[in-house]
N, C-alpha and C positions, 0 to 999 in steps of 0.2 A: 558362526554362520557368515560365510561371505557374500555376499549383496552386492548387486551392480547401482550406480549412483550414475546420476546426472546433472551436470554443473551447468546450468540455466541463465541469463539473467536479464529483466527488462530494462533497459540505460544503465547500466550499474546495478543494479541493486538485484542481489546475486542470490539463489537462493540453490540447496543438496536436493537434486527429487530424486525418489522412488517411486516405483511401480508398485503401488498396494492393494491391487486389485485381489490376491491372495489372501487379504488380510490384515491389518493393521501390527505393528509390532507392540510387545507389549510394555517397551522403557521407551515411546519416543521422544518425551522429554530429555531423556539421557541421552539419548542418541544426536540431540538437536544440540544440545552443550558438547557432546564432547568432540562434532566433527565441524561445528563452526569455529573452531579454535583456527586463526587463519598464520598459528606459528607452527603446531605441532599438528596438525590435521588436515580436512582436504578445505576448509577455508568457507566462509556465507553468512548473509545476513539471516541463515536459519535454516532449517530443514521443511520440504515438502514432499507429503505423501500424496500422492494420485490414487487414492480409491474407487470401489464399486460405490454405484449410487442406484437407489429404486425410482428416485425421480428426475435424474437428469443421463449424461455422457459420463460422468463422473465424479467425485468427491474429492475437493480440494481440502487438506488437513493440514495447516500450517504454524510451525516452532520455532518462534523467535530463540535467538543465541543465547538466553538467560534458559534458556527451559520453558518460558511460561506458551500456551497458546492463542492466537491471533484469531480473531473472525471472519478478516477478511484482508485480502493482498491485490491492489490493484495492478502492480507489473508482476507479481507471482504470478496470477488466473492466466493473464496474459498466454505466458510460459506452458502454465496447465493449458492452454489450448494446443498449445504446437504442440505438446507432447501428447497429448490426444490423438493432433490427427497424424502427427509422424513417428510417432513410436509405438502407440496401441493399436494403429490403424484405422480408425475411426474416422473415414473420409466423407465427413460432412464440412461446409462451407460455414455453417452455422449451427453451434455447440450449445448443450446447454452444461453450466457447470454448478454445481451443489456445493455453497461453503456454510459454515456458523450462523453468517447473515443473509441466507435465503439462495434460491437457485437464479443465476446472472446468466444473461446470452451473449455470446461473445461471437462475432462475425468477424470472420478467417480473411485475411488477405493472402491468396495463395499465389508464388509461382515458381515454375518449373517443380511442382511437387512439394516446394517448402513453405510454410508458411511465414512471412516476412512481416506480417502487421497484422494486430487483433483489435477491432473497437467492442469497447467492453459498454453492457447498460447496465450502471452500475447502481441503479435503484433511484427513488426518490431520497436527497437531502434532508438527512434530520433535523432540526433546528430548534423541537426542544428539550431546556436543557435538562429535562429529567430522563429525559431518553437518550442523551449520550453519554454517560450522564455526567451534571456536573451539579454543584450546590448553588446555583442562580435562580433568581425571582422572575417570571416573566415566561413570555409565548415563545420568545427567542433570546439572545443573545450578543447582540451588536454594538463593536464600537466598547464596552465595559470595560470601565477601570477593576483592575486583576494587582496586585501587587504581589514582584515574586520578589526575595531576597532585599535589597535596600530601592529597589526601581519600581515602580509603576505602570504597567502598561496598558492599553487600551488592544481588547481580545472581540474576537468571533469565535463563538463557539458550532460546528457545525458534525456532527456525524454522516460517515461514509459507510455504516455496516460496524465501525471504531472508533473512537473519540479522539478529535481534532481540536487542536486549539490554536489561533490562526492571529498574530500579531502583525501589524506592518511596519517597517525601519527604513530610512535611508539609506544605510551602511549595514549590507551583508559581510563585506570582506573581512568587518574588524570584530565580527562578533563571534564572543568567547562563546563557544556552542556547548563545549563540554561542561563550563560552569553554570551556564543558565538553562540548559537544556534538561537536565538532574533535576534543579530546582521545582519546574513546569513540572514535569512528567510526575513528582510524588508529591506535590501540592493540593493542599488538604483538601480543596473546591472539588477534586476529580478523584470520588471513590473507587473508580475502576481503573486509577491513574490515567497519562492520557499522550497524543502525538502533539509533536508543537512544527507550527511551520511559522517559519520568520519570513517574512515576504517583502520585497520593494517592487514598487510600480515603475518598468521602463516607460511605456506610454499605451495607449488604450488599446484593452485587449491583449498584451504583451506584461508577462508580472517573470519575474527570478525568486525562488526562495530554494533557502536551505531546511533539512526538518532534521527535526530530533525524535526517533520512534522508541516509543516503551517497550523495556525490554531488549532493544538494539544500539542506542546511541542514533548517533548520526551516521546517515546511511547517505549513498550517491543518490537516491531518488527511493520518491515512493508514488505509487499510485494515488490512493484513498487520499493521502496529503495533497498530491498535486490537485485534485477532484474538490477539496476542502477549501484549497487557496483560491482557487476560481469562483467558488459559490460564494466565498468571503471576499474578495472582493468586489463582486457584482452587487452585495450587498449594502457593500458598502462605496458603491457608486463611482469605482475605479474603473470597471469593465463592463460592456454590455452581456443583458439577458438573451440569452438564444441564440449569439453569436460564436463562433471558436475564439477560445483563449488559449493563445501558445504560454506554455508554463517550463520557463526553461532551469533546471534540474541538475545539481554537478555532473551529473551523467548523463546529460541530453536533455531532450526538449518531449513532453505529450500535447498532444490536443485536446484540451475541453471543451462540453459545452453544457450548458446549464439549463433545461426547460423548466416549464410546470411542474411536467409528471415525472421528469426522470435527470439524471448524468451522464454522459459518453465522456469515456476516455478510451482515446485512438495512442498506440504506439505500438515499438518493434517489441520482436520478443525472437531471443537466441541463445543457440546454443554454443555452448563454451567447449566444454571436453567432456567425455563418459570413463569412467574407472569402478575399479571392484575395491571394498573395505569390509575390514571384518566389523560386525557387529555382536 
């Protein structure tokens, strides 16, 4: 069957959509492996199905490059918005989108017809940790000495909709992502495995991290991470509450902000190219 594809990505971090309003396929784990291959195939940090939903604009269904499935994608939805209103038609300003963790509204920055920027509400903050889940004592999770491999770190554990695990370092540039990144992600604390954002604080309100997503490795940006690092910092008394936090991303920069009752993450969401593959 050949199937048209749409190659998406918010700051980098790229993902295959289809239109499955039809339907869902019945191998999409297969399909998520075998066309994220970025030597022999069309290349992504995963595949995204755009489905029918009964209680929103649509269903987001997302497959990390291992196969396995994700809950929740903060610059995917992004994407699922503009694909929404520019490729199903669906010309509302403000979407609602159905993923694993719950139905998110997502407010369209539109112009000349395209959609150029999505601020997503990305729920209230989980923080605890038997709810993101991880094997820790307590209401939250701050600041915790964590030991991965021969080091020791001090972690935030924080849920976006998926499990985050939120370290701070002086030194992004030198760190070995693909050895410690492994480590974190199938570390016995986190039965559901889990994302790691390594973070350093430029100055307030202003943070840089790199993340390592389960299931993907290290990717150019992630939403839910970047949503993660801002909550874990404010927590940990680097950044203000209720303020924007620029969260800047190998592939650009979002906007955070952190309330009581919820998260906003502001950023672009675009289109790469569209092509047809067999499935």
């Amino acid at each position: 069957m050949t199937k048209k594809f749409y190659k998406m990505h918010g700051i980098g971090n790229d993902y295959i959509y289809f239109d499955a309003f039809d339907g869902m396929p019945d191998n999409p784990s297969e399909i998520a492996i075998k066309l994220s291959d970025r030597h022999t195939s069309v290349g992504g940090d995963g595949v995204i199905f755009v489905a029918k939903s009964e209680r929103a604009d649509g269903f987001m269904r997302i497959f990390n490059l291992d196969g396995s499935e994700g809950k929740m994608c903060g610059n995917g939805i992004r994407c699922v918005g503009k694909f929404l209103y520019e490729i199903k038609g669906i010309k509302k300003d403000v979407l609602q989108v159905e993923t694993l963790s719950g139905v998110k509204t997502l407010a369209l920055d539109i112009k000349d017809g395209k959609v150029v920027s999505v601020k997503v509400d990305m729920g209230r903050a989980e923080l605890r940790p038997e709810k993101i889940p991880a094997l820790f004592a307590g209401d939250r999770v701050v600041k915790a000495p964590l030991k991965v491999g021969n080091e020791t770190y001090e972690v935030t554990l924080v849920s976006m909709g998926n499990p985050h695990c939120v370290t701070f370092l002086s030194d992004l540039d030198g760190l070995e992502i693909e050895k410690i990144g492994r480590k974190f992600e199938f570390h016995e604390a986190f039965p559901e495995r889990v994302n790691t954002e390594f973070v350093k604080v430029l100055k307030n309100n202003e943070i840089q991290m790199r993340v390592w997503e389960r299931g993907s490795g290290e990717t150019m940006a992630c939403g839910t991470g970047a949503c993660a690092a801002a909550v874990a910092s404010i927590l940990n008394g680097y950044c203000e509450k209720d303020k924007e936090v620029l969260v800047h991303l190998r592939g650009g920069a979002l906007k955070i902000r952190y309330t009581d009752d919820t998260v906003f993450m502001t950023g672009g969401a675009e289109l790469a190219f569209t092509g047809e593959v067999e499935l």
